[in-house]
N, C-alpha and C positions, 0 to 999 in steps of 0.2 A: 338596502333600506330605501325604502321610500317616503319622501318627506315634501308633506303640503305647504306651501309659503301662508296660504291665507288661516290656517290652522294652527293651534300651537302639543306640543309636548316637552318632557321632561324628564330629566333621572340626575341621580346623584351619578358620583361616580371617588372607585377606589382601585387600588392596581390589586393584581390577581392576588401575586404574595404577599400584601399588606391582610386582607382577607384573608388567608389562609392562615397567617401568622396568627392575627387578633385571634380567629375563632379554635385554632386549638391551645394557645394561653389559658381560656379560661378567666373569668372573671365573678365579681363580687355579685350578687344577686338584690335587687332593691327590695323593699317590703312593698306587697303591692298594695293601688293608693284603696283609699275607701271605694264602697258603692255605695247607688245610692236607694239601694232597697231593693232592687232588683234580684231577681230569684236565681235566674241563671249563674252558677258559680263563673262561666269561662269570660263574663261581661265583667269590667269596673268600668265607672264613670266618677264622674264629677259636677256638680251645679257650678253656675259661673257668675261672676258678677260683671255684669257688664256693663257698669257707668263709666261713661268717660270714652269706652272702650273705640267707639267709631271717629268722635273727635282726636284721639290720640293720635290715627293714621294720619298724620297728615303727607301732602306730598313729599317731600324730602325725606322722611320714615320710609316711606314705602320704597322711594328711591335706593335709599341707604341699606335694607332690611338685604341679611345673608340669608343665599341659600341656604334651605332645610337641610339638606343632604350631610352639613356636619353631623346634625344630631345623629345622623343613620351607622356614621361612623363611630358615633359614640356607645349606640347599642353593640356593635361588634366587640369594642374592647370591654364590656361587658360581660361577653359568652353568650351565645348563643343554645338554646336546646333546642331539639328541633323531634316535633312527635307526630311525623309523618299517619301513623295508620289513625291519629285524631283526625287531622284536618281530612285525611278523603272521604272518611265517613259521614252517611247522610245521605238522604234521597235526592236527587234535582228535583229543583224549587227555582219560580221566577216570581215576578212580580210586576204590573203593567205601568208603563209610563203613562205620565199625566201630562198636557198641551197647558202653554201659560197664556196669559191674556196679550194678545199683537199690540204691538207699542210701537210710536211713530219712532222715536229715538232710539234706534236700534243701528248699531254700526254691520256694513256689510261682511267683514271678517269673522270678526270675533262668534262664537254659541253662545247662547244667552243662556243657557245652564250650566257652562263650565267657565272658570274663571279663577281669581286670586286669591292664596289664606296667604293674610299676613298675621303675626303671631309675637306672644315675645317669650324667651324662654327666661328666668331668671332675669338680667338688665342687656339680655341680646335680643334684638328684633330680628324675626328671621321673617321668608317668604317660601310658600308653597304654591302646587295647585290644589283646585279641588273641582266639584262635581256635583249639583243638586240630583238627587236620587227624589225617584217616587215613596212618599212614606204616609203611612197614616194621619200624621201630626201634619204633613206639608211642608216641613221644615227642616229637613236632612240635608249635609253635607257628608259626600266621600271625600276625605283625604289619606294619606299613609300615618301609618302609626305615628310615625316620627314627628310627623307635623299638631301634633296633639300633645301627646307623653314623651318628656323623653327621662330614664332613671327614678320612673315611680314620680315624677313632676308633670304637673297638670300646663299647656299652654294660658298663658294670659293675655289680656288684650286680642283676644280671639277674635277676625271679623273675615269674613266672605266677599271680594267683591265681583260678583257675573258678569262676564263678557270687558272685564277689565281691554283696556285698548291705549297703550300709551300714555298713561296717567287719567283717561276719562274712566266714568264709575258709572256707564246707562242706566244701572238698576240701584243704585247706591250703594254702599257698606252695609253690612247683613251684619250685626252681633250676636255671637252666640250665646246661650243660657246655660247649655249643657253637653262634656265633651266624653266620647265613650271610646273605649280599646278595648280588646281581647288582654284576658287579666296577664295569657302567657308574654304579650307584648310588656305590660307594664312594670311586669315582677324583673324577667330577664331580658327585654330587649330581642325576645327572639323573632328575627328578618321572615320567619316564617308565616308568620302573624302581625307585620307591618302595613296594619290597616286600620282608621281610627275613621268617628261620625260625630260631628258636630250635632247639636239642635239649635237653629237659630229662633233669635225674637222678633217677631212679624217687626215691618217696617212702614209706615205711614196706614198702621191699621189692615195691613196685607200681608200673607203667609207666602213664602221665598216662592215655591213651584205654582203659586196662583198667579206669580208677575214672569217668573221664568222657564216653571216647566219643569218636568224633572222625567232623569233615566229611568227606566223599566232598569232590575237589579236580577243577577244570574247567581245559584248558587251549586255547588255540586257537579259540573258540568264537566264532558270530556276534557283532555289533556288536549293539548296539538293543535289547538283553535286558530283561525287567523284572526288577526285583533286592528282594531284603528286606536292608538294609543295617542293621547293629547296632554299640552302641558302648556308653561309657559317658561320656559330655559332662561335662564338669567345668567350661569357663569360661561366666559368665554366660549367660543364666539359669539354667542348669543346675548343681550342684554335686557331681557323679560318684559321688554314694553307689546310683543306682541303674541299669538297665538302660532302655537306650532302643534304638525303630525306626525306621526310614523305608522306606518303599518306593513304589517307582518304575520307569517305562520310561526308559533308558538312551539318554543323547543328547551328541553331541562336545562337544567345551570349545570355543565360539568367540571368547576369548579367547585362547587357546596350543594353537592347533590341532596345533603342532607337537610336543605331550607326547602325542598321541594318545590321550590320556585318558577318560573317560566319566561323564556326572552325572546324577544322580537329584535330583529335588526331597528339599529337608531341608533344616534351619536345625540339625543340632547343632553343636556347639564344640567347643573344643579338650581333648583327652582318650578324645574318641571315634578320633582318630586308630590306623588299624591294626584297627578292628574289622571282622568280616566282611562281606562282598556274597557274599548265596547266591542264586543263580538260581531266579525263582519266588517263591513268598509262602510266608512262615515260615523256621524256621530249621534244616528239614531237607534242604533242598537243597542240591547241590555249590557250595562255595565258589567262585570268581569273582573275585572283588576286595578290596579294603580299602579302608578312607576312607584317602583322602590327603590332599586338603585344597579350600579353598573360597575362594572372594569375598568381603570385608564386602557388605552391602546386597544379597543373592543368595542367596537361600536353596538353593543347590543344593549336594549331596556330589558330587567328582569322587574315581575313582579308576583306578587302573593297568589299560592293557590287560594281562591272564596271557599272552601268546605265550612263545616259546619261550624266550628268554631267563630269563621266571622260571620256569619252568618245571624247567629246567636246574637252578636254584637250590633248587629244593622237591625234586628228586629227590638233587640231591647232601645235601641236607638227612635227608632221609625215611629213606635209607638208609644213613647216618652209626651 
């Protein structure tokens, strides 16, 4: 594994046989949550209400906020289904990234389109990463399923901070309006489909990729890619105040061949969960994937094939 200091990434992590256990058990199935008009059947969402939601964070929340990567664990003892010949189907499709407006305040490390979700699920505050994507609205976030939905439950207190660095916020907290999953994530938690897209609410009168920028987005695309995957790792060793990398060629999960997934050598933690995989080295490339999660004793990040499925989800998203 290759791993940048000045860069951040991320992944849950679970031991081999605890995964293999959860997902042939078998689990309860959620009712998936509402849409919100959307045509596409494979999209649910949610509107958000977002008062409060940015002064909530405050420092010691964000401080205090657990890694996402429980919830990840919790889709497992769920059950997982997994419908491989969905998600490869569908033509490659990209989309072009947009350049944000240059700003004097801008830390040397950190991207200023990728950065921190912190979230609450129920009365737990957790932390993810995520990733402004190029979208029609202006206003898209990539993060993993998990850090949205988890058991048919919507995240609350939903907020984005870009280029997060140590507790500073260059671009401020970004609250979102409205949060979207693949319905097979929502219904059964299936790791397959552990991708989800925020819509945030302009901030000081300003759309998020007009002040930050946003990823050009890959859908349908060979297997076996080399990726630069980013996060922000918060569990042991790592303690989430900075940006972290990995990068790597792209190789199946042969432990749960049946999530179709794909992993890059790295050892980050939990927190990096939801940060981006861009195809290629660096982090100008079309986005691709998210850390979804990992093995104990494995240092590999796995994450979601993009077929059509989330695909469907990023567009009903994009143009919300």
């Amino acid at each position: 594994m290759t791993r940048t200091r000045s860069l951040a990434s991320g992944f849950l992590t679970f031991s081999a046989a605890a995964v293999l256990a959860l997902t042939s058990a078998g689990g309860a199935s959620a009712t998936p949550a509402p849409s919100d008009g959307t045509s596409n059947p494979s999209v649910a969402s949610i509107s958000v209400d977002a008062g409060g939601a940015a002064d909530y964070w405050t420092p010691e929340r964000m401080q205090s906020a657990l890694p996402g990567d429980t919830l990840a664990g919790k889709a497992l003892e769920r059950g997982n289904r997994s419908s491989l010949a969905v998600v490869e189907k569908g033509k490659p499709s990209t989309t072009k990234g947009t350049k944000g407006k240059p700003t004097i305040a801008k830390s040397e490390n950190p991207v200023a389109h990728i950065g921190k979700v912190f979230f609450t699920m129920g009365t737990t505050n957790y932390v993810c990463s995520g990733n402004a994507v190029s979208s029609a609205n202006g206003s898209t976030v990539a993060t993993a399923g998990h850090c949205v939905n988890e058991s048919g439950a919507y995240a609350t207190n939903f907020v984005f901070v870009p280029a997060y660095d140590n507790g500073a916020a260059p671009y401020g907290k970004w609250t979102a309006k409205a949060l979207y999953a693949p319905t097979q994530w929502v219904s059964t938690g299936d790791m397959t489909y552990d991708t989800g897209f925020a819509v945030m609410n302009p901030l000081n009168g300003q759309k998020l990729t007009d002040v930050v920028g946003g990823s050009g987005t890959a859908f349908n695309q060979a297997r076996g890619l080399t990726y630069t995957a980013y996060g922000y790792p918060q569990a042991s060793p790592f303690d989430g105040t900075s940006l972290w990398s990995c990068t790597g060629t792209a190789s199946n999960d042969p432990n749960n061949p049946q999530f179709g997934t794909q992993g890059i050598p790295c050892d980050m933690t939990g927190g990096s969960s939801g940060g981006p995989w861009f195809i290629g080295i660096g982090s100008d490339g079309l986005q691709n994937s998210i850390n979804s999660y990992g093995y104990n004793g494995s240092a590999v990040m796995y994450g979601p094939y993009w077929g059509s499925v989330i695909e469907a989800t990023y567009t009903n998203a994009a143009k919300s």
